[in-house]
N, C-alpha and C positions, 0 to 999 in steps of 0.2 A: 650428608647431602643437604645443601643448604639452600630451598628454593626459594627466586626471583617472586614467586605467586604464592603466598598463602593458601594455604586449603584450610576451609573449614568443614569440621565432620564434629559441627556440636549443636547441630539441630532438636535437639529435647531441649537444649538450654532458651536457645531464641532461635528466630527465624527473621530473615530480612522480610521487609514487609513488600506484597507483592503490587505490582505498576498498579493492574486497574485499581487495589481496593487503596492506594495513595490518588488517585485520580478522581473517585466517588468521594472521600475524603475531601480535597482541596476546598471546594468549593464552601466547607463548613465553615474555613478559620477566616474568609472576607467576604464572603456575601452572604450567607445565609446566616450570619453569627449571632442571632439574638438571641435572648434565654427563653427555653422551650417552655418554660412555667410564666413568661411576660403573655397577656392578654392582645395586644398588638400588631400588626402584621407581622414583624419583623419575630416575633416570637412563635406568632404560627404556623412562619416558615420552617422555623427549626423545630417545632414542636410535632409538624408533619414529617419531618426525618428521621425523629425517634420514633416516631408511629410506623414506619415504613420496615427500620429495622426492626425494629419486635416482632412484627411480621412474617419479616424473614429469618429471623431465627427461628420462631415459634414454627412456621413451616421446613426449616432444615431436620429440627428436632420433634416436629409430632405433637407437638401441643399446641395450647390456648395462647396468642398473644400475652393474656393478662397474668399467664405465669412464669414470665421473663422477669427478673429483673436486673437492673444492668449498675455494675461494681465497676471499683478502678483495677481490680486484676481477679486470678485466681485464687490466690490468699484471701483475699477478702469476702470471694465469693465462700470460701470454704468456710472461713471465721464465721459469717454470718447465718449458714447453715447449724455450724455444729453449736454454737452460744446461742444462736437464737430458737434454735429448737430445742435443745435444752432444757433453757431455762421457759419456755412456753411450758413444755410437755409437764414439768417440775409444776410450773404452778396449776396445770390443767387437771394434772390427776396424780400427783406428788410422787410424778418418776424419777429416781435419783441416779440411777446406773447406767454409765454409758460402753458400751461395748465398741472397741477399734482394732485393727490390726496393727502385727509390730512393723510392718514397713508400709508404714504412710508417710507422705511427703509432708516434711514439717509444718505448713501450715494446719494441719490436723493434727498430729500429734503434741505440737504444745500448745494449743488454742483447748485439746483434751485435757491434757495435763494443771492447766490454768484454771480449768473448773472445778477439775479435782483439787486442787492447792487452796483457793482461794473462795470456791462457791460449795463446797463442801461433796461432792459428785461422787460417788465412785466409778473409779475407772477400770475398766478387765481388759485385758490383751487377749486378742482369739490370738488360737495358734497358727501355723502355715505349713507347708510342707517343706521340703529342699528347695521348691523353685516360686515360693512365695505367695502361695495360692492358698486363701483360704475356704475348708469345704464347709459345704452347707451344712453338712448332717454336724458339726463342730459347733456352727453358728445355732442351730438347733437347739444344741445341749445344754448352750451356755446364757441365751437370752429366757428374758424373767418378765413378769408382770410388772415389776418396778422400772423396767429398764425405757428408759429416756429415747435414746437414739442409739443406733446402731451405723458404722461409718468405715466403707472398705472399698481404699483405691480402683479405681478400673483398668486402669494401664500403670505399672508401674516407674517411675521415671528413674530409678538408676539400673533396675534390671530388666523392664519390658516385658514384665512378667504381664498379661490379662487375664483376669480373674472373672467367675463365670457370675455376674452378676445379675444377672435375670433370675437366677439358681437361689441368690442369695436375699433380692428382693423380695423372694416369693417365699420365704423362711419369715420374714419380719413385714408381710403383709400378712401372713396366714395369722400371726400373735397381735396385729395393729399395732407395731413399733416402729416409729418415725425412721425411715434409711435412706441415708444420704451415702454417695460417690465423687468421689475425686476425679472429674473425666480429664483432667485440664492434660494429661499427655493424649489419650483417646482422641480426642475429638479434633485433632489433627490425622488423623488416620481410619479411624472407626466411624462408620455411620451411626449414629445416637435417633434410637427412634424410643420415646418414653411411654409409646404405649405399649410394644413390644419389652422394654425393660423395665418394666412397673416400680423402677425406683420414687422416691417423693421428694430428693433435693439431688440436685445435679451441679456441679459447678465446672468452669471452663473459663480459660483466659487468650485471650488474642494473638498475642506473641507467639504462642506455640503453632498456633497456622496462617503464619504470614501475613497476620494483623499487627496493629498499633503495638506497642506496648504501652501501659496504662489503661487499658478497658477490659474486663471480664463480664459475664453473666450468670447469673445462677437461675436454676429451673427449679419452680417450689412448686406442687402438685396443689392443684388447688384446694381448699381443705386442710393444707399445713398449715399450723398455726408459725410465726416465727416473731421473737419480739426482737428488735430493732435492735442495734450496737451500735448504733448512730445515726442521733434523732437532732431538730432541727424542723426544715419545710416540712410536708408532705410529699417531696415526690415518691417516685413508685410505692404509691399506694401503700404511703405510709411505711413502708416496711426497709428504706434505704433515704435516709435525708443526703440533702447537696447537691448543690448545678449539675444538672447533667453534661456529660462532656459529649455534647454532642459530634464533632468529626468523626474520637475514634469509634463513638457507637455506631456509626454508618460505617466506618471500617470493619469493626468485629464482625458485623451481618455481613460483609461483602466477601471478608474471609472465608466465613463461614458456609456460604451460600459454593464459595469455589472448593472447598474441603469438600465438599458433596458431590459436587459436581464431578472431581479427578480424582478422588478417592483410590476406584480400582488402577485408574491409570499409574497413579501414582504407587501404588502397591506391588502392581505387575512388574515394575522397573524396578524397586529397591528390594526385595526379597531377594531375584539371585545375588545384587551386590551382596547384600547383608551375608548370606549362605555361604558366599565366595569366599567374603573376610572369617568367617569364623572358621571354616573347612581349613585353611592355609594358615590360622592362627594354630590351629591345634597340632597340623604337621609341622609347624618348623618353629615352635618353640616348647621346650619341656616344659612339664610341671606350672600347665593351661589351665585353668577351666572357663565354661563357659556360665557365667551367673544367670540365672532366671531360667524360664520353662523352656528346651530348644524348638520347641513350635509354637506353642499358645504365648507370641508375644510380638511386641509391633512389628511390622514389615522393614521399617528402618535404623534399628537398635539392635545390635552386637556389644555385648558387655560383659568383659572376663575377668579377671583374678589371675597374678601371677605371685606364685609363694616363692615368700622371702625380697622380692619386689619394694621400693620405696617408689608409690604412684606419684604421690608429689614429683620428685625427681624425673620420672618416666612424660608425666608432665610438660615439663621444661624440657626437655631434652624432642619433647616431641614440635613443641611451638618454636624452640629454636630450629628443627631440620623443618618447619614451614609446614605443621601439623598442628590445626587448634581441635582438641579432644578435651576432655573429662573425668575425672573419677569417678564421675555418680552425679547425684546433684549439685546445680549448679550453686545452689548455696551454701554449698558445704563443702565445694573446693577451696582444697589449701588449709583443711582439718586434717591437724598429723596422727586422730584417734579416729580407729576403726568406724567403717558406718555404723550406723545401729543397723538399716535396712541387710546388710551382709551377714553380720553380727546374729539375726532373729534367726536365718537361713541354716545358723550351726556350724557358720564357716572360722575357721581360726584364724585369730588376728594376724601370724603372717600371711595370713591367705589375702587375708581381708584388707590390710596395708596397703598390700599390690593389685588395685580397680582400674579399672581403664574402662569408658564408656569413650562409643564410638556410634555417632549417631549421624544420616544421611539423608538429604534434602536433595533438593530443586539443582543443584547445581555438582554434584558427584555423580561421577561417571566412570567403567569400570576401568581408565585409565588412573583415575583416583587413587580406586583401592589398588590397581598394584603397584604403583609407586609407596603410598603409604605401607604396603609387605611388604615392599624392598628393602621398607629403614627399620620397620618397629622389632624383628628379634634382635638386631644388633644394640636398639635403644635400652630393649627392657634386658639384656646383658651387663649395658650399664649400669640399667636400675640396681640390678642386682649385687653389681660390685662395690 
């Protein structure tokens, strides 16, 4: 079945960016375009832009303006949580252990691993269960008086697993242990409120809700210390050097601001899909499973394992019948070795081979999904052979 229209069902990966927050945007790149750190009109025009978004972040998420700060993506926002706390907490009171789980989304886990290698750190893996949740009473056992920062995804991005993070904050607030989360798939679905989730670094990138790509922000709780990983000006308060880009920061905030706003709406509408696709994955292909928790996980993320499966293959086979999907993370498609995130789960590498992430936006609708069951047991047949 080889269709005239592309379907896309890879919304964890990116998202097309949405009209108004391109509309609030425009106006950045020719008239309002001065540098928000120039003294001059033309700088306190954009300087009042970035003041306007931080704002509106800072009100989407519950906090202080002045504990925005705004990055080129979510990677970076995470980098400069987990290295700069770190190495702060290191020189503050010479904590050297940093504790993370085994399916974090690679910019955590090798920005972990690089401390350990290179800054001397030690690094512990908390455990998880089958559906990738780490428990508090775990977390408990395992952090220490030494231990640096503590660091556990909030929504998972190849399984959509959510993990109970208020739970976990409040394990490494009771010890005073820096914890930082990975919201950046959350925060396109999930309300983030940081007084409610008493985390102390939060990070989010734009892409994932119908913002720019290139702008992310990280929430540091006031009182965290972080030392900088890239210095230069002073902007944000010292604690991120380099021009601000101002358009897409008035993007991210507009993103942001509508993530909140249609959250439920948006939830309401993709859960039966999601429910649909997995119910009818499981009847009419053998030897299924479904990866991550089958409730506690985003509204629009269905992701399974087929054994004995070549996903790559399944892959291709799916963008040529006019299906753009996934195996897990987007940057780790077209790795012919197991994830690690599947891998931590206990899952066996031919299980784990065969990943199919299928994830739903703004523009899937249940004629969608059952075109897409029309074609995928016969695709992953192929996989198979």
């Amino acid at each position: 079945m080889l269709m005239t229209n592309p379907v896309y069902l890879d919304y964890a990966a990116s998202t097309p960016v949405h009209p108004r927050v391109l509309d609030v945007m425009l106006p950045y790149f020719n008239e309002y375009y001065g540098n928000p750190s120039s003294v001059h009109h033309f700088g306190q025009l954009a300087e009042a832009g970035v003041d306007t978004a931080r704002e509106t972040v800072a009100e989407c998420i519950g906090c202080n303006p002045e504990e925005i700060i705004f990055t080129a993506c979510g990677t970076e926002s995470d980098n400069l949580a987990i290295r700069g706390a770190a190495l702060a907490e290191r020189e503050r009171r010479g904590a050297n252990h940093i504790l993370i789980s085994p399916v974090e989304h690679h910019a955590v886990t090798h920005t972990a691993r690089q401390l350990a290698k290179h800054f001397g750190f030690e690094l512990e893996l908390l455990p998880v269960d089958e559906f990738g949740i780490v428990d508090p009473v775990a977390l408990s056992e395992r952090i220490r008086s030494d231990t640096a920062l503590v660091s556990i995804i909030y929504a998972n991005n190849e399984i959509g697993t959510i993990n109970p993070i208020h739970d976990l904050a409040a394990v490494c607030r009771e010890r005073n242990v820096v914890f930082h989360t990975d919201a950046v798939q959350a925060a396109a679905h999930i309300p983030l409120n940081m007084g409610k989730l008493g985390v102390d670094l939060l990070a989010i990138g734009a892409h994932k809700f119908y913002g720019p790509k290139g702008v992310g922000a990280l929430y540091a709780r006031s009182g965290t210390t972080l030392l900088p990983h890239q210095t230069g000006g002073g902007q944000e308060s010292n604690r991120r050097a380099g021009t601000l880009n101002v358009p897409y920061i008035i993007g991210l905030a507009e993103a942001l601001r509508i993530a909140n706003e249609e959250s439920d709406i948006r939830a309401h509408r993709l859960i039966p899909l999601r429910d649909r696709l997995i119910e009818e994955v499981f009847s009419s292909i053998p030897d299924s499973r479904l990866s991550g928790h089958p409730t506690h996980r985003l509204p629009n993320h269905a992701s399974f394992t087929f054994n004995n499966a070549d996903g790559n293959l399944l892959l291709t086979l799916l963008d040529a019948s006019g299906f753009a999907c996934s195996s897990g993370s987007a940057c780790k498609t077209g790795n012919p070795e197991p994830s690690d995130v599947l891998l931590a789960l206990g899952m066996e590498p031919a299980w784990a081979l065969g990943s199919l992430r299928v994830t739903m936006g703004e523009s899937t609708t249940s004629e969608v999904i059952e075109n897409f069951l029309r074609v995928l047991p016969g695709l992953v047949e192929k996989a198979r052979r």
